[in-house]
N, C-alpha and C positions, 0 to 999 in steps of 0.2 A: 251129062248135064244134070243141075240140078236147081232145088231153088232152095235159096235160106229161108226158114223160118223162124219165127223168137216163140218160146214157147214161155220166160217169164224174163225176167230184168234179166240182165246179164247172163241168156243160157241163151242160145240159137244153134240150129238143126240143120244139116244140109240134109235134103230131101230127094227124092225122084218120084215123081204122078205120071203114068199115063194110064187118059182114060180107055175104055174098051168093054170085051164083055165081061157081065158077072159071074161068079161070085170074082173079084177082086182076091189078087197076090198079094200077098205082103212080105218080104223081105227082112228079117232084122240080122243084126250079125251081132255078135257080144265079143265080151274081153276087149282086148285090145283091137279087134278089127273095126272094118270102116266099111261104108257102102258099095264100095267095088268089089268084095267080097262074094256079093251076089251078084256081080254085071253079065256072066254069062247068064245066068239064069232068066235074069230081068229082060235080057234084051231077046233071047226068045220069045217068050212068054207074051212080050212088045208085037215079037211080028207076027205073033197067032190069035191077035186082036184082043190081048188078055188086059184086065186092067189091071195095074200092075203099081206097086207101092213100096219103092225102099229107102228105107229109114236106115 
């Protein structure tokens, strides 16, 4: 799951937030790839109460 965001006119981001403890995960992937890129990761990190951020 994720949520769009607009980040100015005509560019929008699909996202994934969950919140949990700090310091916060962040996730990016480059080139050609996309957010599932990190979905094992993220969804780990999910069940061990991490807050967790992929762009």
């Amino acid at each position: 799951m994720g949520q769009l965001i607009s980040l100015r006119r005509g560019v929008k981001r699909q996202v994934c937030y969950h919140s949990g403890d700090s310091p916060a995960l962040v996730f990016v992937y480059g080139g050609l790839g996309n957010r599932f890129n990190w979905r094992s990761q993220y969804e780990f990190f999910v069940t061990q109460g991490r807050e967790a951020n992929g762009l």
